[in-house]
N, C-alpha and C positions, 0 to 999 in steps of 0.2 A: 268150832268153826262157824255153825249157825250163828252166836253170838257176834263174831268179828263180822261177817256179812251183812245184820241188822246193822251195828253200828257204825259200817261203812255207808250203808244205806241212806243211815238216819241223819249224819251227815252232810252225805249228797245233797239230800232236800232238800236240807236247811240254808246250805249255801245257793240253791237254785233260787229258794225263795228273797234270800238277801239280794242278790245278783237282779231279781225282776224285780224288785220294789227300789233299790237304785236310781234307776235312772226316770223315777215319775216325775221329778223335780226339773228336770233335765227336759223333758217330754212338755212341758207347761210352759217353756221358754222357747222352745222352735216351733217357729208357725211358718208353713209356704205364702199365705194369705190373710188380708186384716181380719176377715169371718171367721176365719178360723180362730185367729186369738181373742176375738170377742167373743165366741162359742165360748170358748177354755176360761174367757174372765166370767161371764156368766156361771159356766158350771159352778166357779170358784164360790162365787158370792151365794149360789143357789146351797152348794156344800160347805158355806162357811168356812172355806180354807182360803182364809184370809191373807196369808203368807204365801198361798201359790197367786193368788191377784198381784201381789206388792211384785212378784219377780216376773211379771206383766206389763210392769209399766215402764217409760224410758226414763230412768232419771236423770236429772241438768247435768251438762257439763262438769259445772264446778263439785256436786254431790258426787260424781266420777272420778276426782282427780285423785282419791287416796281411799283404799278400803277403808277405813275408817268411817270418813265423811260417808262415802256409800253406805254402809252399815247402819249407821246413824239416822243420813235420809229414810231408809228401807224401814225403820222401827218407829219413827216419826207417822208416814204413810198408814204403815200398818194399824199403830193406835187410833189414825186419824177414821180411816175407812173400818176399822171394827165396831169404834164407839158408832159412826155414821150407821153399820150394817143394822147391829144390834138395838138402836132403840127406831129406826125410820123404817126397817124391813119388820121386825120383828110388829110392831103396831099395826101391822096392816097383813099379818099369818103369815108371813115369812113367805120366800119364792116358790110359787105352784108351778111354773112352768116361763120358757122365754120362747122367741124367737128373733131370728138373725136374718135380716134383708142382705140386700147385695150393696159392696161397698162402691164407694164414690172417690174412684183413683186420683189423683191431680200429683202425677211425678213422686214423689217420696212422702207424699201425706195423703191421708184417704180418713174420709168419715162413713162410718158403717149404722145403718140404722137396726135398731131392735125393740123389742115390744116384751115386755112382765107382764107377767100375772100372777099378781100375789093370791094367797092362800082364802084372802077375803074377798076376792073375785075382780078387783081393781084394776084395771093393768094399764102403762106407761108405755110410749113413745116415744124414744130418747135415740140420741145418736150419741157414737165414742168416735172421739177422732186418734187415727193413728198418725205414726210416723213411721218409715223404714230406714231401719241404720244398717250401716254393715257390717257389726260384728253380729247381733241378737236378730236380725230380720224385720219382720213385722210386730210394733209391740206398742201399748198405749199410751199417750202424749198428752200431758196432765198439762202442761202447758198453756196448752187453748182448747 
């Protein structure tokens, strides 16, 4: 009986732990706020999870009109910004820390200022500009 108990147990866990690691993916694409998502793209870049950055950004219409084409865009991006992270981040110690200003609303686009500080004491000044759609919220606008 002890044994059937553990391995109901052991089980349970297991699925708790499936169940909360889920929806992280999912958690990287809702943002109430452009800071917020620029926080979450930052972490991203800071944690080299480069594939949570890529489901950050909006892609064009026409890379929307068919999973496929989406798909496509999505691994295009992602090479583009990994080779970018890894030889331009990585030369200057990789991400020591960021911060996120307050953004600059104008109707359905907003630019959010933020500041890096790489590993080698460096740090940048840079603005993301967003856009807000209606299915994904606020999300980043490679556009302009």
């Amino acid at each position: 009986m002890k044994r059937i108990i553990s391995i109901f147990a052991l089980t349970l866990l297991a699925g708790l732990f499936l169940f909360s690691c889920k929806g992280k993916t999912e958690e990287i694409v809702k943002a109430i706020n452009p800071e917020e998502v620029v926080t979450k793209a930052l972490k991203c870049m800071m944690d080299k999870d480069y594939e949570g950055y890529v489901k950050l950004v909006k892609m064009s219409d026409e890379a929307m009109k068919s999973d496929s084409k989406k798909k496509k865009a999505q691994d295009q991006l992602l090479s583009l910004i990994k080779d970018k992270m890894e030889t331009e981040v990585k030369e200057k110690g990789g991400i020591k820390d960021y911060s996120v200003g307050k953004a600059i609303i104008d109707g359905e686009k907003a630019r959010v200022p933020y500041t890096i500080t790489y590993g080698n004491g460096e740090t940048a000044e840079e603005e993301m500009s967003m856009i807000n759609t209606e299915k994904e919220g606020w999300m980043i606008d490679m556009g302009k």
